[in-house]
C-alpha positions in Angstrom: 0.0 0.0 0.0 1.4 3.6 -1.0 0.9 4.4 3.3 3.2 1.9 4.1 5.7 2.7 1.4 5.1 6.3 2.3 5.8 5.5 6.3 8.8 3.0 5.2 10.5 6.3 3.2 9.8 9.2 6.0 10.6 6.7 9.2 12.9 4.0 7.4 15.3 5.5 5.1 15.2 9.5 5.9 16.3 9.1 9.0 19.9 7.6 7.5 19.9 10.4 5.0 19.3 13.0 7.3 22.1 11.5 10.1 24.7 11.0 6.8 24.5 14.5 6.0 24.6 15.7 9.4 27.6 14.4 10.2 29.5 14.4 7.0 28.2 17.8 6.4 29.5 19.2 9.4 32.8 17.5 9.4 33.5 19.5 5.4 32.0 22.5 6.7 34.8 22.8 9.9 37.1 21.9 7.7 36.9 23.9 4.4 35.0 26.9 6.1 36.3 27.1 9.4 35.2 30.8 9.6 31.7 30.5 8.7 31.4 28.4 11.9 29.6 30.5 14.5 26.5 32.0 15.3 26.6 35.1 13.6 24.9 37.0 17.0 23.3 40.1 16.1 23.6 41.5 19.6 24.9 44.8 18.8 21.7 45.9 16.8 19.1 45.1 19.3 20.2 43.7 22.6 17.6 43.8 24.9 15.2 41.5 23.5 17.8 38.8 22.4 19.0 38.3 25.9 15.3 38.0 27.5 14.5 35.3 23.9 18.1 33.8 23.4 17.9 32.7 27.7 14.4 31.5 27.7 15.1 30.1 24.1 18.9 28.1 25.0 17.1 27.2 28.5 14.2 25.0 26.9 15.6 24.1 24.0 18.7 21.9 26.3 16.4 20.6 28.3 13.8 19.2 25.6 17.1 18.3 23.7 18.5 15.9 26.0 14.9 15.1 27.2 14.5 13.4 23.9 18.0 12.5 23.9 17.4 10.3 26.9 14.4 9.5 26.6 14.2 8.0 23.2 17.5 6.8 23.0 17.9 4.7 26.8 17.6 1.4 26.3 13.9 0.6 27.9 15.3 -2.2 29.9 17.7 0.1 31.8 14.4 2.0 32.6 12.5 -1.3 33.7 15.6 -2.1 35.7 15.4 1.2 37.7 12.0 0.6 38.5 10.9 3.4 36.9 7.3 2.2 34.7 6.1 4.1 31.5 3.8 5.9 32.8 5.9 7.6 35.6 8.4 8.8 32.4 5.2 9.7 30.2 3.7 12.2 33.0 7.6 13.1 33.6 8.1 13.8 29.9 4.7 15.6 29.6 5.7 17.8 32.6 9.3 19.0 32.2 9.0 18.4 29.0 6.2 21.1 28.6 7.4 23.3 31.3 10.7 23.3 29.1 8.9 23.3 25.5 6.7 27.0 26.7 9.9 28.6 27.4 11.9 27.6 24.7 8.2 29.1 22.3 8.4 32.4 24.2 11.5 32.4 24.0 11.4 31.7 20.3 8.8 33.9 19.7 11.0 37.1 21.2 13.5 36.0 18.6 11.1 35.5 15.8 9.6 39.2 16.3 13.3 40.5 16.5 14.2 38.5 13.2 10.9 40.3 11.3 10.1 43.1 13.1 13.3 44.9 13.7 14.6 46.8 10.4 18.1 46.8 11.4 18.3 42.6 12.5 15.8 42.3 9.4 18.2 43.9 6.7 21.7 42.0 8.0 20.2 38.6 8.5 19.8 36.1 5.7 17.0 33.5 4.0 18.9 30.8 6.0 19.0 33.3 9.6 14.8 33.4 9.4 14.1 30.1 8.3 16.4 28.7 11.4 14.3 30.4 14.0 11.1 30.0 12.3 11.4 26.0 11.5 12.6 25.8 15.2 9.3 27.7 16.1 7.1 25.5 14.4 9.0 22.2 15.7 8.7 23.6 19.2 4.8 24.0 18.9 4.3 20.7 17.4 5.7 19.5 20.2 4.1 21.5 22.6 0.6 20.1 20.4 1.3 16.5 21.1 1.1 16.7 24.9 -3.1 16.8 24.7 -2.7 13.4 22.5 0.0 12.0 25.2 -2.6 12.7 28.1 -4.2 10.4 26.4 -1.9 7.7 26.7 -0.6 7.9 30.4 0.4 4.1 30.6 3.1 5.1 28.5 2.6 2.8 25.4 2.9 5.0 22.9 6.3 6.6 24.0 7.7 2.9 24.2 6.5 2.6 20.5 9.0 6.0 19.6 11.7 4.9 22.3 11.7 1.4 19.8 11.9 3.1 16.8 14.9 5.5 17.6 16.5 2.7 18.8 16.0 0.5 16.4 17.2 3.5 13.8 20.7 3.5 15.4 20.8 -0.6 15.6 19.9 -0.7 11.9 16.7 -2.7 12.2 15.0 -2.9 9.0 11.0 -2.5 10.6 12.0 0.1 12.7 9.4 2.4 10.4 6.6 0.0 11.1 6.9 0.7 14.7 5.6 4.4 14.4 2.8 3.5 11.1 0.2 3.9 13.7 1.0 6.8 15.2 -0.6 10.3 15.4 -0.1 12.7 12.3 0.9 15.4 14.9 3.7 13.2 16.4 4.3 12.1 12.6 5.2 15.6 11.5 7.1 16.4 14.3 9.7 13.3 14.2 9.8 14.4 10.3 10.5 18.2 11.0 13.3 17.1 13.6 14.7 14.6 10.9 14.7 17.5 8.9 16.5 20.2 10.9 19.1 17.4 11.1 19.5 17.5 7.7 20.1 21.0 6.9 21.7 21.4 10.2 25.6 21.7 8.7 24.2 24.6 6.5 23.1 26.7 8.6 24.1 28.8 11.8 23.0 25.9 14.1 26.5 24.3 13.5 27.5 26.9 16.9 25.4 24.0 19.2 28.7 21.7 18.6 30.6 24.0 19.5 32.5 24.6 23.1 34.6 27.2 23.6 37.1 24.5 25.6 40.1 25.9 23.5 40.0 29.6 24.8 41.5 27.9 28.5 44.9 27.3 26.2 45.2 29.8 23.5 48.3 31.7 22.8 48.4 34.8 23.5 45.4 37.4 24.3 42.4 38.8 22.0 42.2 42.2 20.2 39.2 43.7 20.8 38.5 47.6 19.3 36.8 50.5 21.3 34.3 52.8 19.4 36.1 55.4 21.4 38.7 57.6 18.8 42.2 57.1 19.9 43.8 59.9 21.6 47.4 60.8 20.3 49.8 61.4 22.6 52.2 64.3 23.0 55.7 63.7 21.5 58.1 63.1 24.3 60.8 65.3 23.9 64.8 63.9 23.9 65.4 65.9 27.7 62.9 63.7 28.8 64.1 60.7 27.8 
């Protein structure tokens, strides 16, 4: 049937595309455009508003990162071990996780009016600058719209059916696809828009999150950094003094 072929393509075989061009994307990017690797911060045209959206954004978006990270990707008899049952990490997961997820969308949505709204951040940022924060907005309320469908399905079964397929993504099981073909269009659409921020990941300015400034603790020497202040000269100092 063209659904399962359709689910088999989005859940089966993107998510290898999407991981191969992540990583060898970013690995040519470091190392034939070293200087394009940063974030580009646009702090200097309008910094009130980016430290309130950039805090609240960063804040939620690590936690619901490595929320996922864990979740998902923790091997469900480590869980079972612990003693900890599905439906104590669904509520968990529908708690932090939304506490986490409204922050990161305000957050978000400071930076989003900034991005548009502002004349002077609108005219230096690129296609690629306004599509980040924008994709990121719309990932982040997807996510946010799945917690009404996961109230629905406190016992937890339905997280155990992504935690399988991640997994069995990164063990190369061949119906890993089959174990989302069931699954809510919302929470469809949002695994495909993350798959899909993976891919053009090494393209954009979102490179920065693998960065760690652990290098500045041993660089040579110290950094330059201009004042807008003019220089002042200084009076010629005549031979009797010296």
């Amino acid at each position: 049937m063209m659904a399962d072929y359709l689910n088999t393509l989005v859940f089966g075989y993107y998510p290898y595309i999407a991981l191969a061009v992540l990583v060898v994307g970013s690995v040519i990017r470091y190392d034939r455009e070293p200087y394009t690797w940063r974030s580009g911060s646009s702090q200097l045209l309008r910094r009130k508003q980016l430290i309130w959206g950039s805090v609240l954004f960063h804040l939620g978006v690590l936690i619901v990162f490595f929320g996922h990270l864990v979740g998902l990707l923790t091997p469900i008899e480590i869980f079972d071990a612990m003693g900890i049952s599905h439906g104590f990490k669904q509520i968990m997961a529908i708690v932090v996780g939304g506490i986490a997820g409204l922050l990161a969308l305000l957050g978000a949505t400071m930076l989003v009016h900034r991005r548009l709204f502002d004349a002077r951040v609108r005219a230096t940022s690129t296609f690629s600058d306004t599509a980040v924060i924008v994709i990121l907005w719309f990932q982040l309320a997807l996510g946010l719209a799945t917690i009404p469908l996961s109230l629905g399905h406190l016992d937890g079964g339905e997280m155990v059916k992504f935690m399988t397929w991640a997994q069995g993504i990164f063990t190369f099981d061949p119906g890993a696809a089959a174990y989302v073909a069931e699954a809510h269009p919302v929470f469809k659409f949002h695994l495909f828009l993350g798959l899909t921020i993976f891919l053009f990941f090494p393209f954009t300015r979102l490179v920065h999150m693998l960065s760690a400034p652990v290098r500045y603790l041993w660089r040579p020497g110290y950094q330059v950094v201009r004042t807008n202040r003019p220089m002042q000269r200084r009076a010629p100092i005549s031979p009797a003094a010296e």
